[in-house]
C-alpha positions as CSV (number, residue, x, y, z in Angstrom):
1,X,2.8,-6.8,24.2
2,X,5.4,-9.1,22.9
3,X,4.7,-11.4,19.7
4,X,6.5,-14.7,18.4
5,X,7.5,-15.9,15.1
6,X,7.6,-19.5,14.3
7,X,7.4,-21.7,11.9
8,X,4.1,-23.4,11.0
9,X,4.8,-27.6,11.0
10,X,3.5,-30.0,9.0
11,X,1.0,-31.5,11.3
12,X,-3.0,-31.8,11.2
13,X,-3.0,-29.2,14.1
14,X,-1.4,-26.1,13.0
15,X,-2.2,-25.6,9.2
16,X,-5.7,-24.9,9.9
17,X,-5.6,-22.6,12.1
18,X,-3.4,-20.5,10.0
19,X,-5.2,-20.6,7.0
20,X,-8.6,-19.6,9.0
21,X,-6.8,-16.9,9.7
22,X,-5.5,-15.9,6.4
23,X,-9.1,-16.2,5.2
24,X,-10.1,-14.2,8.1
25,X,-7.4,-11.2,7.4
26,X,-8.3,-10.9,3.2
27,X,-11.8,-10.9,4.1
28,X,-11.7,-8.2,6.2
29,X,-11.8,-6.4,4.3
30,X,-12.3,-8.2,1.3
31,X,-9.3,-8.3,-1.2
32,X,-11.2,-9.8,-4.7
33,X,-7.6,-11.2,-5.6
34,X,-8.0,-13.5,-2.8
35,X,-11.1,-14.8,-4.1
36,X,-9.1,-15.6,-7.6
37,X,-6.3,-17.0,-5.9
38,X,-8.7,-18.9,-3.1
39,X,-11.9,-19.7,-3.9
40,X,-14.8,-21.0,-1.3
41,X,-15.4,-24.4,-2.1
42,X,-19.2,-25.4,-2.4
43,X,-19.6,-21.5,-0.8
44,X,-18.5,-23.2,2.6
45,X,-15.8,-21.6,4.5
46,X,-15.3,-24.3,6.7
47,X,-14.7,-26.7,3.8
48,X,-12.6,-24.3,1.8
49,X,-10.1,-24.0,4.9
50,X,-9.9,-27.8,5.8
51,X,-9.0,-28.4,2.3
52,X,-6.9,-26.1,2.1
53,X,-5.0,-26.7,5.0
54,X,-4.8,-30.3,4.0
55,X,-3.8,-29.3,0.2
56,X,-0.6,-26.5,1.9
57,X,0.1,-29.4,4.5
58,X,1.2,-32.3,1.9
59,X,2.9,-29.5,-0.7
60,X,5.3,-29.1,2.5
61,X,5.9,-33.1,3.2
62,X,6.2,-33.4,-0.5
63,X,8.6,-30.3,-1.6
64,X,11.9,-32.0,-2.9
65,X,15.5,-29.0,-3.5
66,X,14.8,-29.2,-7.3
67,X,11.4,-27.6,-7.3
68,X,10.0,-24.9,-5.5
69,X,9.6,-25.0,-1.7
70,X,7.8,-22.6,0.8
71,X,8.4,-21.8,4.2
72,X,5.3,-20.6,6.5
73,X,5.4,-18.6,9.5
74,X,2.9,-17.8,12.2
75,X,3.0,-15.1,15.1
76,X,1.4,-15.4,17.9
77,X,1.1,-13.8,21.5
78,X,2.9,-17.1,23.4
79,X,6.1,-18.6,22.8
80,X,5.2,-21.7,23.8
81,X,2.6,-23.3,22.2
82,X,1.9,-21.0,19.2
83,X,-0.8,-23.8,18.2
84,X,-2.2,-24.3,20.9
85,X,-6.1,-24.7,20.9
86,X,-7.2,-21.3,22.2
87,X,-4.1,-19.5,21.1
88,X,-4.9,-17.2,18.0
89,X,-3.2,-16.4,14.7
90,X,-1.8,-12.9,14.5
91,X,-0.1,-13.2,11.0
92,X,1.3,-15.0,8.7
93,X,3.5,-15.7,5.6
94,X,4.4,-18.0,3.0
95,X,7.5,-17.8,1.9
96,X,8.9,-19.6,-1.4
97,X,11.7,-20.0,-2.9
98,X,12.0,-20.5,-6.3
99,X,15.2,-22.9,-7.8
100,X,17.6,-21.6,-10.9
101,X,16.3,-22.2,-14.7
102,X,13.2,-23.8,-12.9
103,X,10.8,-20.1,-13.9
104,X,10.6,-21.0,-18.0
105,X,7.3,-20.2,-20.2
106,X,6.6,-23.9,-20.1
107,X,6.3,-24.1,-16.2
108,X,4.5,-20.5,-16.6
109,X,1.9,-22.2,-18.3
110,X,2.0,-25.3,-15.8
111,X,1.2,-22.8,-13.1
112,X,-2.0,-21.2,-14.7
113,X,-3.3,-24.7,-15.6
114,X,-2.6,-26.1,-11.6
115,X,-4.1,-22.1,-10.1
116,X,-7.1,-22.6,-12.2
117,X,-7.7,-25.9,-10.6
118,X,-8.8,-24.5,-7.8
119,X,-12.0,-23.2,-9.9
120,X,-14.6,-25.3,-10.4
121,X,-15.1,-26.8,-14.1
122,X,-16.7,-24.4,-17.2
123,X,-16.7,-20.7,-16.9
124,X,-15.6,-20.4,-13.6
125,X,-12.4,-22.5,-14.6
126,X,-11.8,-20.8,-17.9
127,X,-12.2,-17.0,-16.1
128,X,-9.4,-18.2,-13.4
129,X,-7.0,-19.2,-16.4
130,X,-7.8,-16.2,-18.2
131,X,-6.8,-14.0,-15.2
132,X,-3.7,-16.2,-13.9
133,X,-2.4,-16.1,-17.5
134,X,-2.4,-12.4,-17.6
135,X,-1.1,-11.8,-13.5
136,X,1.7,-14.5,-14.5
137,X,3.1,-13.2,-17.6
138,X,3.4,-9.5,-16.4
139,X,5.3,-10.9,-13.3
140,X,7.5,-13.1,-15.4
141,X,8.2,-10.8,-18.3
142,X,10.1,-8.2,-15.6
143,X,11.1,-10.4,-13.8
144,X,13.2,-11.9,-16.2
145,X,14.2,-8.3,-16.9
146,X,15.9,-7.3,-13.9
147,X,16.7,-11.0,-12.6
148,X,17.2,-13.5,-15.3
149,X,17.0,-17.0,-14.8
150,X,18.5,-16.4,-11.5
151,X,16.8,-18.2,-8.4
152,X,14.4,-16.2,-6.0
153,X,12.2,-15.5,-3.5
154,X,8.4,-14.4,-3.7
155,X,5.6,-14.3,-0.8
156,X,2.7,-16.9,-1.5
157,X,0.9,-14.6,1.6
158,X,1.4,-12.3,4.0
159,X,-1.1,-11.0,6.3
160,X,-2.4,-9.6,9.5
161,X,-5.8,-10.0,11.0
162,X,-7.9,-6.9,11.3
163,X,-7.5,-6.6,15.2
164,X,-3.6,-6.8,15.6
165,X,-3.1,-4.2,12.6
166,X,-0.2,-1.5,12.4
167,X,1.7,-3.1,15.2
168,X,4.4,-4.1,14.0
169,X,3.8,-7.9,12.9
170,X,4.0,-7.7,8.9
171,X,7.4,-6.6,9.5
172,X,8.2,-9.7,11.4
173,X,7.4,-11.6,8.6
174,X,8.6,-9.7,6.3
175,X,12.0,-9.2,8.0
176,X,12.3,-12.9,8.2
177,X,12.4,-14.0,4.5
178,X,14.2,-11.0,3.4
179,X,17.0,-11.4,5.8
180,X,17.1,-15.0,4.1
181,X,17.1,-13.5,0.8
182,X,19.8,-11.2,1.1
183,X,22.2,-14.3,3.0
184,X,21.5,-16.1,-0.2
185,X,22.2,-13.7,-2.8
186,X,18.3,-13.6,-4.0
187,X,16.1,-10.7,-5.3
188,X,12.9,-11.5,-4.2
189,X,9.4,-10.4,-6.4
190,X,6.0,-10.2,-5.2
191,X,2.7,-9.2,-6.5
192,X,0.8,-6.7,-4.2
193,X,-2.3,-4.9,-3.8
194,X,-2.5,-1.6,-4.1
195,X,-3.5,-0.7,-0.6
196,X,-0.2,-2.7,0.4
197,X,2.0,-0.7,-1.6
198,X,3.4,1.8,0.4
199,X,4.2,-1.0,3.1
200,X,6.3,-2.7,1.0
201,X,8.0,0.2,-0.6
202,X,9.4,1.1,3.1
203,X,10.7,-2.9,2.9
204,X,12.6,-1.7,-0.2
205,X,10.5,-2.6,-2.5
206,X,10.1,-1.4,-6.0
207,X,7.1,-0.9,-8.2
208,X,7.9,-2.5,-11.8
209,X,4.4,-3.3,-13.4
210,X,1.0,-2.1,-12.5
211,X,-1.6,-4.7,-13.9
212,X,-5.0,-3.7,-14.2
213,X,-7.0,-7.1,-15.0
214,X,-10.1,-6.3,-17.8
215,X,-10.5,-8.8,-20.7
216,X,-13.4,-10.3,-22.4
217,X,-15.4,-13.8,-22.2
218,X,-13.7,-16.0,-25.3
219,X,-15.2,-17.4,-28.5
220,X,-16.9,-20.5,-28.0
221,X,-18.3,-21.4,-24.9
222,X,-21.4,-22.9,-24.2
223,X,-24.5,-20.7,-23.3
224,X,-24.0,-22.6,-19.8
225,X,-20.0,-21.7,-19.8
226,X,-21.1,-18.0,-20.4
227,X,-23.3,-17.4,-17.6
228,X,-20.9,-19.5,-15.3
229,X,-17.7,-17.0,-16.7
230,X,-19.9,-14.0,-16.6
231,X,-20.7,-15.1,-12.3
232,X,-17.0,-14.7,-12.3
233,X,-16.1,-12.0,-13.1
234,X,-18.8,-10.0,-11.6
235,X,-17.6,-11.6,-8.5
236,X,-14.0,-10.8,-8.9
237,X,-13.2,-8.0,-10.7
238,X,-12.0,-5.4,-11.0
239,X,-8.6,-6.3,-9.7
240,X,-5.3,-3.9,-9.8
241,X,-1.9,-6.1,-8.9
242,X,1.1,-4.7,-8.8
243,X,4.3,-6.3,-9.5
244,X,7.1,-5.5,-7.0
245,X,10.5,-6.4,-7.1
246,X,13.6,-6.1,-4.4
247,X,16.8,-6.6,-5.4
248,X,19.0,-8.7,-3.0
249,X,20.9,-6.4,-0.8
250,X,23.9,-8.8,0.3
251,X,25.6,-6.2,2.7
252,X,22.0,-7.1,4.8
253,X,19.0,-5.0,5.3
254,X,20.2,-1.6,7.9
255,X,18.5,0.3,5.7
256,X,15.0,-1.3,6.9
257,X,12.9,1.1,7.3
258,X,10.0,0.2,10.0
């Protein structure tokens, strides 16, 4: 059966559908990271993805060349109306990429403060920064490493839903960016599950930094704040990441190994 790539627009209609079915793929099985990264709101999925959707839909209207800006793609079994009512999500990606001199320890910080947002306020909150502050410094620490203050690409998401598996469509979306990449001269750096590892090694992917998240509740927080932090983590952890990193191949990507 054939499948099609496209790119998600920024409309009311196709957002949502895409991020049900991100939801859907991390939660089958359950990936805790996606729980740090996306939260349920008021423990409603519904909700959760309408916000969301709403939320990824303005970031796209709003993106201006001097910060970074992300690209998302959808596959799907018809060419011509990928969002189309009662046509279904296979996969998809976010792609972003991320401007020169813009990945500094000040917009570091920026980035755990705005990814903790998404947490409600007390313990919940402070766990998320706790977590983000640890996943974002390994990443940036080897990254600039290997790539400098050079721009780059990273995956916000990729995924597949549990029923279209192994054939062949996280390699569409993964082909897509890094062909992308490579045109423009950019290493690209992702964080990964461990489970997703050996797929990304056979996209030339390297391992760099294995991050294994354990730390304890901080010094004074409320009674309230502790039990709230303590939920958390019980509900998240443990979580392994591992930091990945591709450096651009400008000669293109024959060497792609499906």
């Amino acid at each position: 059966m054939p499948y099609f790539l496209s790119l998600v627009h920024a409309n009311p209609n196709e957002f949502p559908a895409v991020i049900a079915a991100e939801r859907y793929a991390f939660e089958n099985p359950l990936q805790p990271i996606f729980r740090l990264y996306c939260p349920l709101l008021n423990n409603s999925i519904e909700e959760t993805i309408s916000a969301t959707a709403d939320e990824t839909r303005k970031k796209n209207l709003d993106s201006i060349p001097s910060e970074p800006t992300s690209t998302w793609l959808q596959v799907t079994r018809s060419k011509e109306t990928p969002h189309a009512p009662n046509e279904p999500i296979l996969g998809g990606a976010e792609w972003i990429f991320i401007p020169e001199n813009t990945s500094t320890p000040q917009n570091l910080e920026s980035e755990v403060k705005s990814l903790s947002l998404r947490h409600p306020a007390g313990g919940a909150r402070i766990f998320a920064e706790q977590a983000f502050r640890i996943l974002r410094t390994a990443e940036f620490e080897i990254r600039e490493r290997y790539s400098g203050k050079k721009a780059y690409m990273t995956l916000g998401s990729c995924f597949t839903v549990p029923e279209y598996r192994r054939k062949g469509i996280a390699y569409m979306l993964m082909e897509w960016g890094l062909e992308r990449a490579d045109e423009g001269g950019l290493d690209v750096w992702i964080e990964a599950a461990p489970d997703a590892v050996p797929f990304y090694e056979r996209c030339g992917f390297e391992k760099k930094v294995t991050v294994f998240l354990d730390f304890q509740c901080p010094d004074g927080l409320t009674d309230v704040e502790k039990e709230e932090w303590e939920v958390a983590r019980v509900s998240i952890l443990p979580i392994t990441a591992v930091i990945m990193g591709r450096m651009c191949r400008c000669g293109g990507i024959e060497g792609f190994d499906r």
